[in-house]
N, C-alpha and C positions, 0 to 999 in steps of 0.2 A: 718604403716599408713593404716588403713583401709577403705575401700570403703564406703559410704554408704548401699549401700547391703550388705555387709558382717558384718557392724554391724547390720541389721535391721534385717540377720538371725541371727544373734547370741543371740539377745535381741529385740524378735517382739513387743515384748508388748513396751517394752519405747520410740526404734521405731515410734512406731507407736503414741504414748503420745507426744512425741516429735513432728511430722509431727503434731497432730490436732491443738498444740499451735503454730505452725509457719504457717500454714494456716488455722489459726481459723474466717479470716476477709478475705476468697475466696482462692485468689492464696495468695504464699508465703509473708511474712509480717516479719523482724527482723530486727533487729539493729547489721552491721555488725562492730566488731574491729578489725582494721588492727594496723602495726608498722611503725611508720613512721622515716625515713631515722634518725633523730635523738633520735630513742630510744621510744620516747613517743607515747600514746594510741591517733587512731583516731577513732571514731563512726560516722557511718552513717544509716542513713534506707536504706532497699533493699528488694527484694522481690525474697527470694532461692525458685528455682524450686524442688522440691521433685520426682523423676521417679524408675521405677523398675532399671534402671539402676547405679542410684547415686543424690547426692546432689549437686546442681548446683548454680550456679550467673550470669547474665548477667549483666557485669561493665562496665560504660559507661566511656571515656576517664576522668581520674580525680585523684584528689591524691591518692584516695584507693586503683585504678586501678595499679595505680605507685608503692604503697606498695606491693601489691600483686606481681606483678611481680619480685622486689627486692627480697621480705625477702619471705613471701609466709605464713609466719603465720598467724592466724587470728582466732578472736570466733566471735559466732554468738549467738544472745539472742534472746529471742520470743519477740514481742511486749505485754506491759500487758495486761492482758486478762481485759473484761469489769465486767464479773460476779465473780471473782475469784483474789485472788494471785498467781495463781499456775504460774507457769516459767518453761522453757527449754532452754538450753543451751550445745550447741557444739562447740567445739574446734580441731584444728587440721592445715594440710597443703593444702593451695589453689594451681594448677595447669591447666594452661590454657590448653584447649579444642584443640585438632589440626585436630579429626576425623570431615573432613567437613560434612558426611551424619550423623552425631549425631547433629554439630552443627546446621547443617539446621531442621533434625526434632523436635529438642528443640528450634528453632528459631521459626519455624511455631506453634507447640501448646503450646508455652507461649505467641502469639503474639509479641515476640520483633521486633521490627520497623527495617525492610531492612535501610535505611537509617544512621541511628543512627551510631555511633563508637561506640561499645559497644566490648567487647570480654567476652568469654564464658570461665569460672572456674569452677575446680569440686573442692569440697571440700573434702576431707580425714575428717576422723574421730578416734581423738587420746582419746578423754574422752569427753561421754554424762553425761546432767545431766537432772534432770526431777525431779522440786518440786512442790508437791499436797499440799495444806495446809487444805484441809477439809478432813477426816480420813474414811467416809465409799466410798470417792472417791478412794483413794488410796488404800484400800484394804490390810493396813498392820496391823495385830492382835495385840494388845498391844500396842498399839501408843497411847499416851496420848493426850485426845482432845484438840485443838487447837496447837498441836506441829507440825512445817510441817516434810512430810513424803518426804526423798531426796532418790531419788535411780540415782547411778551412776553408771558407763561403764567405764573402762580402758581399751584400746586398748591392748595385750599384746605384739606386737611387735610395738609399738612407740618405738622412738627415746629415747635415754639415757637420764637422767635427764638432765645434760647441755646443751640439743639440745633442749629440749620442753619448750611452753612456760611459766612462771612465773604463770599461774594461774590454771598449772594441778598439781594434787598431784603429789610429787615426787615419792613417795615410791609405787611400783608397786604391789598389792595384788594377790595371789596366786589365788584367787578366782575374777574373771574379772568383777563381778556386785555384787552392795552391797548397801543395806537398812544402810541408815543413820538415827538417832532417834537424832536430835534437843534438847539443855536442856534450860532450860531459862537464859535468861541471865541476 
């Protein structure tokens, strides 16, 4: 399971594609999916902090918070963009925050409300994704117009296929990022 920083050195550029779509509407903006105690997908909006340190959530007492805590899976989607199709998406294991001088200096410069029950999660990152659908955005030569341009992230030490969840590739690629080209369907 990797850190957010240890993917964003690995792969700056999608990285960094990824952060402009989950904070493309100020601070962080996505639709988090957790597992809920019987198996089934919950969504909700949230708002992931982005830091040189990691990828973060502030989860205020509620069922997602509940999932998180149990199971600890979870993906997170951009919200859609207004000008574009293009999407991001991360998947991976949520685990709560215990270092309180991280939790307070993320408590202070995201403004989360002293008050609140909220607890603090970092997120792991097992497989990013990052779809452009306009072609001199994305920057991949030979992409046929109007096909979106997928460029994915596989963690190389995630979790065995039976441990990860249902919507990362199974099969693990020797090579850790890859240009996916779309056919029509």
């Amino acid at each position: 399971m990797a850190s957010w920083s240890e993917f964003a050195a690995d792969e700056p550029r999608l990285a960094d594609g990824i952060r402009v779509l989950l904070q493309q509407y100020g601070p962080g903006f996505g639709y988090l999916a957790t597992v809920r105690a019987d198996g089934g997908p919950r969504v909700h909006p949230v708002s992931p902090v982005i830091t040189a340190e990691g990828l973060f959530c502030f989860i205020i007492d509620s069922p997602k918070r509940r999932d998180l805590e149990r199971d600890g899976r979870y993906a997170l989607h951009s919200f859609p963009a207004e000008e574009s199709d293009d999407e991001a998406y991360v998947a991976g294991r949520a685990r709560p925050v215990t270092d309180p001088v991280l939790v307070a200096q993320l408590a202070h410069s995201a403004r989360a409300e002293p008050q609140v029950d909220w607890r603090l999660f970092e997120f792991t990152v097992d497989v990013a994704m990052l779809t452009r659908r306009e072609q001199h955005i994305a920057g991949i030569p030979g992409l046929a117009p109007g096909r979106p341009a997928v460029r994915v992230w596989l963690d190389p030490n995630a979790p065995p296929a039976g441990a990860v969840p249902l919507a990362v590739p199974q099969a693990r690629p020797t090579r850790l990022t890859r240009d996916v080209q779309c056919t029509a369907a």
